[in-house]
VEXDREN-2710 file (C-alpha; in Angstrom, 1 decimal):
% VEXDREN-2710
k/r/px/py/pz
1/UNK/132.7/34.0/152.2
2/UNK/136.3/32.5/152.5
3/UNK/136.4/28.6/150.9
4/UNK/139.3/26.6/150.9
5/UNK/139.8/23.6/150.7
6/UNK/140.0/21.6/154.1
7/UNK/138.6/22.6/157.3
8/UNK/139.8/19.5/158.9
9/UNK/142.3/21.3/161.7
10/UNK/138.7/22.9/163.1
11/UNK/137.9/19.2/163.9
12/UNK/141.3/17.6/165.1
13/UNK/141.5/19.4/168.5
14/UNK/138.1/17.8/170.0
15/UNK/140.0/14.6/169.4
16/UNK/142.9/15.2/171.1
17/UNK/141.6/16.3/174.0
18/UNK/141.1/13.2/174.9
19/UNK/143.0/11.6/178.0
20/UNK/145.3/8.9/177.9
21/UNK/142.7/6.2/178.0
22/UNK/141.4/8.0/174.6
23/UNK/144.5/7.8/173.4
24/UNK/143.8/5.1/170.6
25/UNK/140.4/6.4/169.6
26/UNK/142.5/9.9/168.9
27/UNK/145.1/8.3/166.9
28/UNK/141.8/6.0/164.8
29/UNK/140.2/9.5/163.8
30/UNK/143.1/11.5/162.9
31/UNK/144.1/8.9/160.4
32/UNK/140.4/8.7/159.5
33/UNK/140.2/12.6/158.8
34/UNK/143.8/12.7/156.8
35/UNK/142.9/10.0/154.3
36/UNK/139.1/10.5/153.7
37/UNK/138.9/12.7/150.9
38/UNK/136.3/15.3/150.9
39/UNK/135.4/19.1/148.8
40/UNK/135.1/21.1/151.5
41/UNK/134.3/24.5/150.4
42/UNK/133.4/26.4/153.9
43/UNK/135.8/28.2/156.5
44/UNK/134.9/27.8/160.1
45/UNK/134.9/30.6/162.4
46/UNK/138.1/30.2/164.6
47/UNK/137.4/27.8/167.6
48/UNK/134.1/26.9/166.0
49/UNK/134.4/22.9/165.9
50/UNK/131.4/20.9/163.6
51/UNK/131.7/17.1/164.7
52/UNK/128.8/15.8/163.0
53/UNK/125.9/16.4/160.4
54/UNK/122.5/14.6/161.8
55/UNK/119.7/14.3/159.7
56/UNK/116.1/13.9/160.3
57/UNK/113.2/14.2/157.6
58/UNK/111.9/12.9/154.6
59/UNK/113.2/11.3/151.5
60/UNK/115.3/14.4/150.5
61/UNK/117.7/13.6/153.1
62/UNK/116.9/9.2/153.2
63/UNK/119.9/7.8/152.4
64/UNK/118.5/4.4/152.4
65/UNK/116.9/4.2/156.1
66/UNK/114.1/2.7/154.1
67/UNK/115.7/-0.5/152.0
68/UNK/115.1/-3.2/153.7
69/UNK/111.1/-2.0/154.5
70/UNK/108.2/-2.8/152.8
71/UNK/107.0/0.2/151.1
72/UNK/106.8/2.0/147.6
73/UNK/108.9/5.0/149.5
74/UNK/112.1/3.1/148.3
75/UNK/114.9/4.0/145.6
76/UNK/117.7/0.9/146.6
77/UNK/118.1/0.3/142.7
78/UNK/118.8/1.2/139.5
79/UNK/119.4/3.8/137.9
80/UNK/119.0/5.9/141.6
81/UNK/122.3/6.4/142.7
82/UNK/123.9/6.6/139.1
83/UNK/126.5/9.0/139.5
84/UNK/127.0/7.8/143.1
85/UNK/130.4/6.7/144.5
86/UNK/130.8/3.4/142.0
87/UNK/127.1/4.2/140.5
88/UNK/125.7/2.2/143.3
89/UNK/121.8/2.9/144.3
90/UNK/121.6/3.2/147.9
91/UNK/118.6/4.5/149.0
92/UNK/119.3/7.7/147.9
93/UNK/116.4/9.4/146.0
94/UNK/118.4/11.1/143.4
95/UNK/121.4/10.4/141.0
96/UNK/123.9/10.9/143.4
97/UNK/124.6/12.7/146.5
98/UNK/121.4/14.5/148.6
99/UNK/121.5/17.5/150.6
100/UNK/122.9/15.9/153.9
101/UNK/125.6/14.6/152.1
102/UNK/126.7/17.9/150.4
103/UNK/126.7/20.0/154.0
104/UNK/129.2/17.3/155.4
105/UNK/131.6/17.6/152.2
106/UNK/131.2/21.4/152.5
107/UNK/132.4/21.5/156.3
108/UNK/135.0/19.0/155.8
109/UNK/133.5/16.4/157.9
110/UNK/133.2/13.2/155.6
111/UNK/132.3/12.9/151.9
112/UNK/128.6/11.7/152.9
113/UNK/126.2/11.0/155.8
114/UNK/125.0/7.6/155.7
115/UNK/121.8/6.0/157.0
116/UNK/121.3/5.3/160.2
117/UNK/119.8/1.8/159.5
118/UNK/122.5/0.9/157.4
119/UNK/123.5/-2.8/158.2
120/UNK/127.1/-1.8/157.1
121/UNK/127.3/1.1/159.0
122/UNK/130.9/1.6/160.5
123/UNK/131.1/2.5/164.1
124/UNK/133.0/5.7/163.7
125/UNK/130.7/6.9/161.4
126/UNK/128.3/7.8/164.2
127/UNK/130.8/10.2/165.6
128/UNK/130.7/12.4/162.5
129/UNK/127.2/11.6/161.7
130/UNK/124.1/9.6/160.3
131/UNK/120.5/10.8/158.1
132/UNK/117.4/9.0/160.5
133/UNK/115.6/10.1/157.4
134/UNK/113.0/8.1/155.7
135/UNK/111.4/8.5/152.3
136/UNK/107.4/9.3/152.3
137/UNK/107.9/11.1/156.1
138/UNK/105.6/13.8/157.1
139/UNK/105.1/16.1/160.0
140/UNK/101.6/14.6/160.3
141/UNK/101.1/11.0/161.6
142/UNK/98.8/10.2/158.6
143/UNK/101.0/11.2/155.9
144/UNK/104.3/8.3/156.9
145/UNK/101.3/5.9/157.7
146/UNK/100.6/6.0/154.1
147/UNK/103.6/5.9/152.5
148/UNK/104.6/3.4/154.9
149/UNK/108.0/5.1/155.9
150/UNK/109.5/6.0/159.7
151/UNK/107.5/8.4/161.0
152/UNK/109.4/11.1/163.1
153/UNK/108.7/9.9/166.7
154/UNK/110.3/6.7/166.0
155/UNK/113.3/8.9/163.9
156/UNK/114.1/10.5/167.6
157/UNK/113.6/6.7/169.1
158/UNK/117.0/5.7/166.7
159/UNK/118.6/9.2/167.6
160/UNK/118.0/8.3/171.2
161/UNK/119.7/5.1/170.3
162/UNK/122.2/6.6/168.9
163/UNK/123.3/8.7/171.3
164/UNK/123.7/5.4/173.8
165/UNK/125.9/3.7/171.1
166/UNK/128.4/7.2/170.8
167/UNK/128.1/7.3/174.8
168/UNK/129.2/3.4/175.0
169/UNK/132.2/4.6/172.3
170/UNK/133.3/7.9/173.9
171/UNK/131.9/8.2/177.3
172/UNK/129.0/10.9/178.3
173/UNK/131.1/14.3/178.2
174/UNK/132.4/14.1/174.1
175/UNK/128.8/12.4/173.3
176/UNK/127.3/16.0/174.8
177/UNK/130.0/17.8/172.8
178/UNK/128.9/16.0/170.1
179/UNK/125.4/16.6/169.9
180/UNK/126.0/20.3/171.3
181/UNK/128.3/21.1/168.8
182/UNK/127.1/19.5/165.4
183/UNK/124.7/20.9/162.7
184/UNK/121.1/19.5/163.1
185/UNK/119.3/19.2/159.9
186/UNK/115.3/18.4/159.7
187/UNK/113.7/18.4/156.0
188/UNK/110.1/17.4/156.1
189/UNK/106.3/18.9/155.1
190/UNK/106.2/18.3/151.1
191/UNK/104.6/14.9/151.7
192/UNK/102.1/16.5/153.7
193/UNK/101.4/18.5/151.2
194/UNK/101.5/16.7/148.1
195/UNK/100.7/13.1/149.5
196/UNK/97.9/13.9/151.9
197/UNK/96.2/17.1/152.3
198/UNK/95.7/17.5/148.5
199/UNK/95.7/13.7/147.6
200/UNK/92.6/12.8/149.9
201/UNK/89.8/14.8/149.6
202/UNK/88.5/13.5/153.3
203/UNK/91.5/15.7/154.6
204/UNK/89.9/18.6/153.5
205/UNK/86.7/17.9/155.4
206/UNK/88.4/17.9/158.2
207/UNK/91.1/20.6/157.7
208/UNK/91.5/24.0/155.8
209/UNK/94.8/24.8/154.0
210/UNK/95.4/27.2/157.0
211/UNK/94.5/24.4/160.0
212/UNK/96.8/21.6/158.2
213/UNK/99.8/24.1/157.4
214/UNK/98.9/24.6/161.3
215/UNK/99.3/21.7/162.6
216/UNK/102.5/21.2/160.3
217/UNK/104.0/24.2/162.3
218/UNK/103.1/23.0/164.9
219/UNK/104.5/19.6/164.8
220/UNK/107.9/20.8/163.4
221/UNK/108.3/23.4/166.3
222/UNK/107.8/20.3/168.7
223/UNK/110.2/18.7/167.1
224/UNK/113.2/21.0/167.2
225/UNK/111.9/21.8/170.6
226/UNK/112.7/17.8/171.5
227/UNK/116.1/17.9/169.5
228/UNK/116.7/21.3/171.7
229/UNK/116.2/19.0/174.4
230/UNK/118.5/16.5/174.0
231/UNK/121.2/18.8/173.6
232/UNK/120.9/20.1/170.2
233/UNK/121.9/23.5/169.5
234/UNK/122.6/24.6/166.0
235/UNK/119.1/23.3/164.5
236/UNK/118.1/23.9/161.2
237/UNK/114.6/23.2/160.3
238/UNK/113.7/23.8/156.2
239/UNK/110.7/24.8/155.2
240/UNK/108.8/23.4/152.1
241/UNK/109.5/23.7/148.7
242/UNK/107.3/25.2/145.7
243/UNK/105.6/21.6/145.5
244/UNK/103.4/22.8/142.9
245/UNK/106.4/23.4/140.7
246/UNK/107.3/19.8/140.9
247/UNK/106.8/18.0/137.7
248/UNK/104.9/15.4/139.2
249/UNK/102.1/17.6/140.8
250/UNK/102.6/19.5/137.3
251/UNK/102.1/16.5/135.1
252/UNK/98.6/15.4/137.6
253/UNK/97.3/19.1/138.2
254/UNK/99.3/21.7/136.4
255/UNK/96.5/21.2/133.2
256/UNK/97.2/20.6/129.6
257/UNK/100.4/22.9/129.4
258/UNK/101.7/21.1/132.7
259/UNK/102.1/24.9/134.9
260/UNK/103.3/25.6/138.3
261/UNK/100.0/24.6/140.3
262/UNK/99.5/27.5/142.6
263/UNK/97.0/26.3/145.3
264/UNK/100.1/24.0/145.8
265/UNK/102.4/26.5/146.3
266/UNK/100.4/28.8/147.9
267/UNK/100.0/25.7/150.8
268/UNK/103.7/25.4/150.7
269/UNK/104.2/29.4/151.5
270/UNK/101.3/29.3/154.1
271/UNK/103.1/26.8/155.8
272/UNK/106.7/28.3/155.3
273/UNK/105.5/31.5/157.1
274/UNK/103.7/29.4/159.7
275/UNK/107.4/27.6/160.3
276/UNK/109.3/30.8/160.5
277/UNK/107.2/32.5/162.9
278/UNK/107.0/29.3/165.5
279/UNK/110.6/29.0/165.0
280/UNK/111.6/32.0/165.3
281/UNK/109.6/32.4/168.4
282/UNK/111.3/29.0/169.9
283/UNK/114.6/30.7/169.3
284/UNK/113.6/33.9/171.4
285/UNK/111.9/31.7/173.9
286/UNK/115.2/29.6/174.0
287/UNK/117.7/32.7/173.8
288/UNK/119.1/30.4/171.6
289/UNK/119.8/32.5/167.6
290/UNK/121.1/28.9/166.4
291/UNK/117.8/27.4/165.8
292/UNK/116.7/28.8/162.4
293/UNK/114.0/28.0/159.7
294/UNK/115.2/27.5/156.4
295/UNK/114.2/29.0/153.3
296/UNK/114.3/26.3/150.1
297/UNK/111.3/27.5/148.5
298/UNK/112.9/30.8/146.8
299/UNK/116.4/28.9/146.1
300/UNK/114.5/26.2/143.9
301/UNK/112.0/27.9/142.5
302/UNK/114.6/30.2/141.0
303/UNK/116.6/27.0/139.8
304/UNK/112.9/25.5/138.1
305/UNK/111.9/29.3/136.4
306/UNK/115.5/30.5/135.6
307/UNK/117.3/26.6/134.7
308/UNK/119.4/28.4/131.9
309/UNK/120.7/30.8/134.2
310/UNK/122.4/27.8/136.3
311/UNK/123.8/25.7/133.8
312/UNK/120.6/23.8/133.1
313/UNK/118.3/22.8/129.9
314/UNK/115.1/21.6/131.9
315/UNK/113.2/22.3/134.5
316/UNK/110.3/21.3/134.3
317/UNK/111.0/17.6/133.7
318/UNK/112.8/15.1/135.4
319/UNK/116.0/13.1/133.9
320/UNK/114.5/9.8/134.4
321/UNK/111.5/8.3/132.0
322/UNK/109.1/11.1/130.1
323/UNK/110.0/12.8/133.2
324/UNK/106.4/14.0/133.4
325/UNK/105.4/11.1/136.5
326/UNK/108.4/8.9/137.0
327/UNK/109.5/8.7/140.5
328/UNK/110.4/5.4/143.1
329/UNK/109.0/2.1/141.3
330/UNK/108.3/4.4/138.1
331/UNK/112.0/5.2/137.8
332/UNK/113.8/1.9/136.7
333/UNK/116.2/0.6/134.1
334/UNK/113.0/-1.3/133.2
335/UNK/110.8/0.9/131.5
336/UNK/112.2/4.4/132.3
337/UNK/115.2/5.2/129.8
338/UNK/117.5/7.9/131.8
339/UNK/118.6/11.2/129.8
340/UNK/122.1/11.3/128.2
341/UNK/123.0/14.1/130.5
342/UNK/121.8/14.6/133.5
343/UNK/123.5/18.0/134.3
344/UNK/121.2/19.9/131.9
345/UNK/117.9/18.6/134.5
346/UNK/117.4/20.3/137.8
347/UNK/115.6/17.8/138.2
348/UNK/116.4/13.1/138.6
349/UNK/112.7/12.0/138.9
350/UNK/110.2/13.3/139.0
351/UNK/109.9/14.4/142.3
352/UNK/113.6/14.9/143.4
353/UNK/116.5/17.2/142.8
354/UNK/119.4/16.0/141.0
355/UNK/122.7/16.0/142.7
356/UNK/123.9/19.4/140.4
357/UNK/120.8/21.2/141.6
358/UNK/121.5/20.3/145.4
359/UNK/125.1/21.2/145.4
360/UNK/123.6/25.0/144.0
361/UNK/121.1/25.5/146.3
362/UNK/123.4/24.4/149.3
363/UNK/125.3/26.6/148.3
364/UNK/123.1/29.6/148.4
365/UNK/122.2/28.4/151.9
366/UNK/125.5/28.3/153.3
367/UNK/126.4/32.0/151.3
368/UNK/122.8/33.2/153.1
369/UNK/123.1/31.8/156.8
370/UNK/126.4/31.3/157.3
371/UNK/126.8/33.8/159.9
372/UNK/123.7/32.3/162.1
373/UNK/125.0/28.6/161.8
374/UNK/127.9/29.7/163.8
END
């Protein structure tokens, strides 16, 4: 694939398309996209235009939509956000940058997606994009209940909020251009996994692994199906990751040498499949190939298993405290001491990614689906 640096002339002609009355709102954004500074590594097709990344999911992709709530689903202090711009902890459950972040650099839009809920969020930040995410989400009701984050209905209740703020900014026809044109990103389903089915042992007596990575499906076809229905058209929905590989779930039920717990990850692949076929099959019934499921289980469990062969010393541990349980509330400049260098650890806590291992697996995605995103 062809990466240089700037894909910012892919963006420029929405803008000035604009008619006269536009005419200030053009000139705002072209000075906007000429003086942020951004990585972008990724080529657009020619006439292929990306306005916006918008985010939807769990607390990979929260950058801070949960700060101001109560709940232990929360990371808006030290030392998250470490090696963010000016080491400043905003909600962002990692060291620095998270996955929604990375895609926007990579495409040249902005140099990261902010939160939606955000009390300083800039108006023109909604025409490039926002995460709705929140930390502790689930495609199951129960599973946000208990962490106490924003469950996904009420994510699409600020999306559909959203999109009357960008309508009041740029009128009905560029808000549709917006939301038809820009990438939609939903990561969700490992705190269903981790934090409900196999945390409550009542869950079981009411579902088998195969009915809750069901209703998971399920839920997450819905949901693209609603995003389809606002307008949305390149729609990518992840599936889970090798939770059992976490070192969290290793440290509580991996056994004395702490392995890979495989019921866990077996859950994780039942659901995966479950994903791609309902998916899939919403694409056909849609005649639309841009709505795609998301492989992340192979891509990180390549990065825990094979660490050395990407740059890294651990992965089975996270950076911050032992790195056997520490993640949220555990994870503090308190009691959890951070490691000296946090590009040896694929993984921050223990629970998330660090920023190093998210810009490598984004960039497998983008080298594998390229060609279907546009």
């Amino acid at each position: 694939m062809e990466r240089p640096r700037s894909v910012h002339h892919h963006i420029i002609p929405y803008f000035c398309l604009a008619s006269s009355s536009m005419l200030f709102w053009c000139t705002f954004f072209l000075v906007l996209l000429f003086t942020t500074t951004t990585h972008a590594l990724v080529k657009l097709p020619e006439n292929t235009t990306v306005p916006a990344v918008i985010v939807f999911g769990d607390s990979i992709v929260d950058a801070g939509n949960n700060d101001d709530m109560i709940t232990e689903a929360r990371c808006d202090y030290a030392p998250y956000g470490i090696d963010f711009d000016g080491g400043v902890a905003t909600g962002r459950f990692s060291n620095g940058k998270v996955p929604g972040d990375i895609v926007a650099e990579e495409l040249g839009i902005k140099p990261n997606i902010p939160a939606y809920r955000d009390p300083n969020l800039k108006p023109e930040d909604l025409l490039t994009g926002v995460t709705f995410a929140s930390g502790g989400a689930g495609y199951v009701p129960l599973t946000t209940k208990l962490a106490g984050g924003i469950p996904l209905p009420l994510q699409l209740k600020y999306f559909e909020e959203y999109r009357a703020r960008l309508k009041a900014m740029v009128g009905e026809e560029r808000t549709q251009f917006i939301i038809k044109n820009s990438l939609f990103v939903v990561v969700c389903g490992s705190n269903d996994i981790a934090n409900n089915f196999f945390a409550l042992p009542p869950v079981q007596l009411h579902y088998t692994v195969a009915s809750f990575t069901a209703l998971m499906a399920n839920n997450a076809r819905s949901f693209a199906q609603t995003l389809y229905g606002y307008g949305a058209r390149r729609i990518l929905v992840f599936g889970a990751p090798p939770i059992g590989c976490v070192p969290s779930q290793r440290t509580v039920a991996g056994g004395p040498t702490r392995d890979c717990v495989a019921r866990f990850n077996d859950a994780s692949k039942l659901f995966n499949s479950k994903l791609s076929a309902n998916i899939d099959a919403l694409s056909r019934t849609l005649q639309d190939p841009t709505i795609i499921c998301i492989d992340i289980y192979s891509p990180l469990l390549d990065l825990i298993l094979n660490p050395q062969q990407y740059g890294f010393k651990v992965g089975d541990k996270g950076c911050c405290g032992t790195g056997l349980i520490e993640v949220t509330a555990l994870c503090n400049n308190y009691t959890a001491a951070v490691c000296p260098i946090r590009s040896d650890y694929v993984f921050w806590d223990s629970f998330h990614p660090t920023e190093k291992a998210y810009r490598i697996i984004v960039a497998k995605l983008f080298d594998k689906y390229f060609d279907r995103f546009f």
